[in-house]
N, C-alpha and C positions, 0 to 999 in steps of 0.2 A: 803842454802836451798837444792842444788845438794847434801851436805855430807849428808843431813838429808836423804832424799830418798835413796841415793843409803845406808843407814844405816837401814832404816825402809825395805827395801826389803830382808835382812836376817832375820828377824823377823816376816813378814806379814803371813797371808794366802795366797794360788794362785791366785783366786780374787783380791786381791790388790795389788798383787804384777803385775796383767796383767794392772791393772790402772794406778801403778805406773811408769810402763813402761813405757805407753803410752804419760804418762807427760813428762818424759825423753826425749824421742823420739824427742815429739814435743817442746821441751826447743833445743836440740841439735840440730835439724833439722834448724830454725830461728838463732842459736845462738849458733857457736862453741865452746862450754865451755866443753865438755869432755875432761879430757886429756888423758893421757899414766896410768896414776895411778889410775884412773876410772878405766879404762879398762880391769888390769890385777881382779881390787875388780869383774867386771862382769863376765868372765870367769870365774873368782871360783863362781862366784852364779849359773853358768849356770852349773857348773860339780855334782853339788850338787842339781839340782831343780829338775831335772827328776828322781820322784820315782815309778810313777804311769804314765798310759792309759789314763785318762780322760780327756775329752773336756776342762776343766780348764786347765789341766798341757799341752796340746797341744794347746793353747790358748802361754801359758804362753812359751814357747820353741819360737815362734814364734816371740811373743814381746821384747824379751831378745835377741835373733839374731839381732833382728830390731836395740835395741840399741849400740851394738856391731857394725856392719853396722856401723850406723854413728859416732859412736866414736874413728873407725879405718881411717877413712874418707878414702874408696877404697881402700885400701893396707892393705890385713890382711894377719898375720902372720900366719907361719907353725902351730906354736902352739896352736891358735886361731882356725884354721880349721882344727884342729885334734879332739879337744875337741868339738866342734859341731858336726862333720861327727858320736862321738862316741855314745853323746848322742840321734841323730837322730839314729841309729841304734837299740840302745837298747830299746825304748818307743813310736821313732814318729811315726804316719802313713804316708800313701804316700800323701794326701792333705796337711799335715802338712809341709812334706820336699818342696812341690808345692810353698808353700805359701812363705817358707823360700826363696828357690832361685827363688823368684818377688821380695820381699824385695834386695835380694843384685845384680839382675838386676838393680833397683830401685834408687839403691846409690851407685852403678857403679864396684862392686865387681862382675866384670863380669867369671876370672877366677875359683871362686869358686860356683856361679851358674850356669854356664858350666857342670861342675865335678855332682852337683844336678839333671840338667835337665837329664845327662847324665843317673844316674843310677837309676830315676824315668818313664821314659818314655817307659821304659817296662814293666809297673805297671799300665796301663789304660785300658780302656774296649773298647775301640774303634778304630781306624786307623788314625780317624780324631784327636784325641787327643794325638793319636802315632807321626800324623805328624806334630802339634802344637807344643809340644814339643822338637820335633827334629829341628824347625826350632828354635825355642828358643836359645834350644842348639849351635846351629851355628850360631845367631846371638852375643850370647856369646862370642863364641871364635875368631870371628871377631874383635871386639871391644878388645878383649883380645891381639889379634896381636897389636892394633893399640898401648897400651901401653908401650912397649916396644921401641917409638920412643926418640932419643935423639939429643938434640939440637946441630945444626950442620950438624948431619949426614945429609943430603939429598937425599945421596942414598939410605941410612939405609930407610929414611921416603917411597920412592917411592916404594920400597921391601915389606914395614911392608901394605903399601895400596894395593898392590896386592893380598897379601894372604887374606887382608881382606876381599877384592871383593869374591874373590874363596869363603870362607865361606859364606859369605852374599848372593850369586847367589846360592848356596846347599839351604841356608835357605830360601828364595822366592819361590822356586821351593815343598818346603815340605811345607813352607805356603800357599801357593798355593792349595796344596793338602788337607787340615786342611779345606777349607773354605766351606760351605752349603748353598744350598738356605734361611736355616733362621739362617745361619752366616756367611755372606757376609765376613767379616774379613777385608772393604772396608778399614775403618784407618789403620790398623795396614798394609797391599799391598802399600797401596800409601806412609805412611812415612817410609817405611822399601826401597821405588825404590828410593825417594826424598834424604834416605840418602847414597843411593849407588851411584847415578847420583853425590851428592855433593861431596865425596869421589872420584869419575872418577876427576871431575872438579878441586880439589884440587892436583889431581898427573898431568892432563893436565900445571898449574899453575907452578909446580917446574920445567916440563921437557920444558916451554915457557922460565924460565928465565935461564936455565942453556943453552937456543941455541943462548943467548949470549955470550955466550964462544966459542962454536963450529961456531956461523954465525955472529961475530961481524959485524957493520957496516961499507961499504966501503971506501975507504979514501976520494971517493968524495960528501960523506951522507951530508957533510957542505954547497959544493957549491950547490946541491941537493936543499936545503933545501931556502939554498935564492934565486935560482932561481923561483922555483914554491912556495913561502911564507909558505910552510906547515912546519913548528918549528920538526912536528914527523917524517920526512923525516931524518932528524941528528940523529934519533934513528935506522934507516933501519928497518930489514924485522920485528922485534921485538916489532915495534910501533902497526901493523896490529894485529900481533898474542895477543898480550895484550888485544885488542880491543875486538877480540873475546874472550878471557875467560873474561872480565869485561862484556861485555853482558850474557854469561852462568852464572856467577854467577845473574843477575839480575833477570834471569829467573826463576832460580832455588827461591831467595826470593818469585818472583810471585808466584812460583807454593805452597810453605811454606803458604802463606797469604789463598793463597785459601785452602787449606787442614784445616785451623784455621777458616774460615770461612763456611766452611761445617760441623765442631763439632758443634754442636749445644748440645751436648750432656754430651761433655768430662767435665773433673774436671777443677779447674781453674790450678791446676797446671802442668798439660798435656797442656792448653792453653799458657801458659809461658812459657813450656819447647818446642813448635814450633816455639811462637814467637823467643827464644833464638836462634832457628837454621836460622830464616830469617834475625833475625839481623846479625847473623854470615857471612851469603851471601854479605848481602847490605855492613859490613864494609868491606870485601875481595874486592868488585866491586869499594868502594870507597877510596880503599887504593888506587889501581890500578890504577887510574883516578887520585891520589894525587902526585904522585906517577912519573908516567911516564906518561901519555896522557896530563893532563892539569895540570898543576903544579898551572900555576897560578889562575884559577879559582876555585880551591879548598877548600871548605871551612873546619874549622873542628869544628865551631861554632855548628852545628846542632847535635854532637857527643858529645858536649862538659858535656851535662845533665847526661849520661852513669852511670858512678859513683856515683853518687848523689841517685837515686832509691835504694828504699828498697827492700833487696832482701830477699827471701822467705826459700832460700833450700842452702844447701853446691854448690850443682852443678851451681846455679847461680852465687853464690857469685866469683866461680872459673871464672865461663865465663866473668863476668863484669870484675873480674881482668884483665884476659886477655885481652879483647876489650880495655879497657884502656891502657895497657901499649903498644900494638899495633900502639893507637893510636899516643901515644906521641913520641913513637920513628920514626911512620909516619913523624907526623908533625916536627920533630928537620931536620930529614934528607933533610925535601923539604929546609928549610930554608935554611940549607948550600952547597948543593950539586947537581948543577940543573943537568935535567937526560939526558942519563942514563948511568948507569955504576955497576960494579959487588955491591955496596953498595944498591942499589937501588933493586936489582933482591935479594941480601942475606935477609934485611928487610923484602917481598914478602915471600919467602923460609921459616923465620922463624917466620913468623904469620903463617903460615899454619902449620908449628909444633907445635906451642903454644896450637891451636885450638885441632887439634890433642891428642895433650897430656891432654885434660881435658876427662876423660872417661864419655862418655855417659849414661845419667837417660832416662832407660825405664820406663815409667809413668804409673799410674794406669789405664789410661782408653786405654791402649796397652793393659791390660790382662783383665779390668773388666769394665762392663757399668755398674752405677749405677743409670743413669737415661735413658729411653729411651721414644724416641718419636718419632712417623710416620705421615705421611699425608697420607690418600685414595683420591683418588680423579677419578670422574665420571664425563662423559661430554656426554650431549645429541644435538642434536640429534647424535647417535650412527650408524655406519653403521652395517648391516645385519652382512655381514662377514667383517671378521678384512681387509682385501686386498681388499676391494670394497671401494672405494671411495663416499662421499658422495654427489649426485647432487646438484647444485642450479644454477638459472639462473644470468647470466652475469648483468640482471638489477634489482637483486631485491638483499637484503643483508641478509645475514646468523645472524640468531640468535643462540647462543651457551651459551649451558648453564654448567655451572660448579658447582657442589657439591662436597664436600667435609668434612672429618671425620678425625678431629685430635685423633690419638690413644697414649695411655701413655702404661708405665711398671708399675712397683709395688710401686715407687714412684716419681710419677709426681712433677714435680715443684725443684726438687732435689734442684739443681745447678742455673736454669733462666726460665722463664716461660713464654709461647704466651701473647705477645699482641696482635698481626694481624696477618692475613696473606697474603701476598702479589703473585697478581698474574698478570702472565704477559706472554699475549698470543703473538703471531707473527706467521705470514704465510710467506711463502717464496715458487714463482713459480717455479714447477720442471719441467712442458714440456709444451708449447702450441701448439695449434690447431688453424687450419685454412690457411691460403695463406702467410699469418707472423708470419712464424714456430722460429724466432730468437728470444732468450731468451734476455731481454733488461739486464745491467748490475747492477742496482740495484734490485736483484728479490724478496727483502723484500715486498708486498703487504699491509700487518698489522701489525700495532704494538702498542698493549694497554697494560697497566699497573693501576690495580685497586687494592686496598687493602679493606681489608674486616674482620670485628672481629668475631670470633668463639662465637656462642651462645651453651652453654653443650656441647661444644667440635664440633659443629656442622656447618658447613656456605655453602651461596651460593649467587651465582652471577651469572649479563650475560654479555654477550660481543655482538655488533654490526658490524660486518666482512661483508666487502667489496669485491667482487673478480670480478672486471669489467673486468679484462683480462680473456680472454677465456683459459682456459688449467686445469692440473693437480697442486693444491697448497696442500703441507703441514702443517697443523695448527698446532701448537706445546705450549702446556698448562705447563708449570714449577712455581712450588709454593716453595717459600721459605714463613718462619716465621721472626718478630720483635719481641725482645724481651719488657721487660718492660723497660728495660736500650734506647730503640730507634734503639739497633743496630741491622741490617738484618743480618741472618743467612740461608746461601743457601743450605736448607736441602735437598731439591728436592720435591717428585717425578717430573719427567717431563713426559708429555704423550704427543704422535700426532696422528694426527685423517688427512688421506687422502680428498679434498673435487677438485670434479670438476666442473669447470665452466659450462655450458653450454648456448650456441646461443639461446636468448628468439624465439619463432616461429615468432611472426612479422617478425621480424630481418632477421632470417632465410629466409623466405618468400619473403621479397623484397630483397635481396643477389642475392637468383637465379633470379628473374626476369629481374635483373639488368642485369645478367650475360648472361639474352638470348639475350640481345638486343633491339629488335623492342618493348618490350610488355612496357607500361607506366608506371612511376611506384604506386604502390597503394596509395591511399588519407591515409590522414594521421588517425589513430582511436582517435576518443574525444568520450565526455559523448552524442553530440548529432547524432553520426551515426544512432542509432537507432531507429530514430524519424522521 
């Protein structure tokens, strides 16, 4: 069926030949079946398709890279990016050459949309899109360093991660500058630091196990060890240092999970391409734990599913291989060889080159949201001015009201769609007032969690807030969305609203009189003072 199409595409119209692409594409994409001899039949249809300017034939340039892309699987030839460089030249426009090098960010031909971003990005109309680009550009050729790394080398790897840093921090810096009030560019900031921090933590890793060469442990690390029963005591300083990058990488997962948990928006396969980077985390922390810290507590049972998943894209299938084979030389090595010793740190060394060498999918919702969704959300009572706090007395309870307006893009429901929306207020005391000015150490005051379903996009709720302690609390309103699947997504907004306690005047009233002394103190008020 592949000879049929790639047959029926020197024959078609442009129109179907951009359809037929796209089947291609998405055949190759689930299912490596292009080979070498595809590939040379596409470049001739690509040297021959551009005759004309039109939306179709720049449609059709687009789609035909795309399958190139993946038929070259990240390693294209000279000859290959001559013959596209020539026919973008003669026919494409600049959104077209845009579109092309996202595509081969996309599937990891990072050196050749480098070379793209490079000579488009003085072809925009703005500064923001000057400096979008330009960090593209050099997140490109970062990732382009990183290729270059070969097994063994170590130091090669520690060299090829620095220079990547050096581009990656240019390109933060021009991302940075790219971003507006109505485009935040929030994902694309936080997964561009998450993969710089994992990159730091990855070069921290090799220079941990090669300071057992330079600080092996002492010759009396044995009796050490049985003295005070600590088994990582026989490893010296190297048992510590491990500990710390096996917690940085767990962090860095934490922080991966929550980035995947604040899309609410992304495609699914942007949401598998973060996941892939937290798995990458958790198995580095768990090699490490396997490894050298706990050998025998190790399991690799919960790893053991990995391979078995059906994988989606080229760049998965690359990562699962990896994690697998990771894994098993993991596990063979605990069996024979209890730690530590240069076999144990070389393993470590060359899972992080393996990682390494798989180049990195920038994903579609890195350059395009195709579905978008907001919270508004309004809370009364409001104070007058933003920095006045809002009264209420110490004995009576705040009522607060929350409303809120879910907003969509141009098509809602794209990808996952509201079922609820969950909200969950807390106050926390920031100064008090009175003769017991000391902050107690739990200063949480409230904490409610209600969930609430959108009517036309519409909801509202109250909350019942307590503030018995006298002083200054901050209330703080953060809504996240459920989807129809059950799972929370922590979109935001979060809002806080200042509110202070105040002394009831009874209260106030008998305080002082207590405080003069002699005077009694007043009867207590019921319903029948009055009478």
């Amino acid at each position: 069926s592949l000879e049929f199409l790639l047959g029926q595409l020197h024959l078609s119209c442009d129109s179907s030949r951009v359809l037929m692409c796209h089947a291609l594409a998405a055949i190759a994409t689930h299912l490596p079946v292009l080979g070498d001899g595809m590939l040379g039949d596409l470049v001739d249809l690509y040297r021959v398709a551009s005759h004309s300017s039109t939306d179709k034939q720049q449609e059709l340039l687009v789609s035909l890279a795309t399958v190139i892309f993946v038929a070259s699987q990240s390693s294209l030839s000279a000859e290959v990016k001559t013959v596209i460089k020539q026919q973008l030249e003669n026919v494409a426009n600049g959104w077209t050459v845009y579109r092309i090098a996202r595509q081969a960010s996309r599937m990891g031909c990072h050196e050749f949309s480098s070379e793209l971003y490079q000579c488009v990005r003085t072809r925009v109309a703005s500064e923001h899109f000057y400096f979008w680009l330009s960090s593209l550009k050099e997140f490109s050729q970062a990732e382009q360093c990183l290729s270059h790394v070969e097994d063994g080398d170590y130091s090669g790897a520690m060299s090829a991660i620095a220079e990547a840093l050096r581009s990656y921090q240019k390109g933060i810096a021009s991302l940075t500058a790219a971003s507006t009030p109505l485009s935040p560019l929030t994902f694309q900031c936080e997964f561009i630091k998450l993969r710089i921090d994992t990159l730091q933590a990855l070069s921290q890793l090799i220079c941990t196990c090669n300071s057992l060469k330079t600080s092996p442990p002492p010759a009396i690390a044995t009796t050490i060890a049985l003295t005070s029963g600590n088994e990582l005591q026989r490893c010296g300083r190297i048992s510590m240092q491990m500990k710390v990058c096996m917690d940085e990488f767990r962090s860095l997962a934490a922080r991966y999970a929550d980035l995947h948990q604040s899309s609410f928006d992304a495609d699914y396969a942007t949401l598998r391409n973060v996941e892939l980077q937290q798995q990458s985390c958790l198995l580095v922390s768990h090699v490490i734990e396997a490894l050298i810290l706990d050998p025998q507590a190790a399991s690799f049972q919960e790893y053991g599913t990995v391979g078995s998943v059906q994988t989606e894209s080229e760049y998965e299938r690359r990562m699962m291989s990896v994690f697998n084979h990771v894994l098993e030389e993991a596990e063979s090595l605990t069996k024979k060889h209890p730690p530590v010793s240069h076999l144990h740190t070389s393993c470590l060394c060359d899972a992080v080159i393996a990682l390494l060498k798989v180049p990195l999918s920038f994903q579609r919702y890195f350059f395009q949201k195709l579905q978008s969704t907001s919270i508004k959300l309004a809370l009364s009572p409001s104070p007058r001015t933003p920095s006045e706090p809002i009264p209420v007395q110490n004995t009576q309870q705040l009522t607060l009201k929350v409303e809120g307006v879910v907003q969509h893009g141009s098509t809602p429901g794209l990808f996952r769609k509201i079922q609820s929306v969950c909200l969950n207020v807390t106050s926390v005391l920031q100064s008090k007032t009175g003769p017991d000015y000391k902050i107690p150490l739990d200063t949480k005051t409230n904490e409610i969690k209600q969930r609430v379903e959108p009517h036309n996009d519409y909801f509202s709720t109250q909350f019942l807030l307590n503030f018995s302690i006298l002083g200054t609390h901050t209330v703080t309103v953060e809504a996240s969305v459920v989807d129809e699947s059950g799972i929370e997504w922590k979109t935001g907004p979060k809002t806080t609203v200042s509110v202070k306690s105040l002394e009831d005047p009874y209260s106030q009233q008998l305080r002082h009189q207590l405080q003069q002394g002699g005077a009694q103190p007043a009867p207590q008020r019921s319903t029948y003072t009055r009478f």
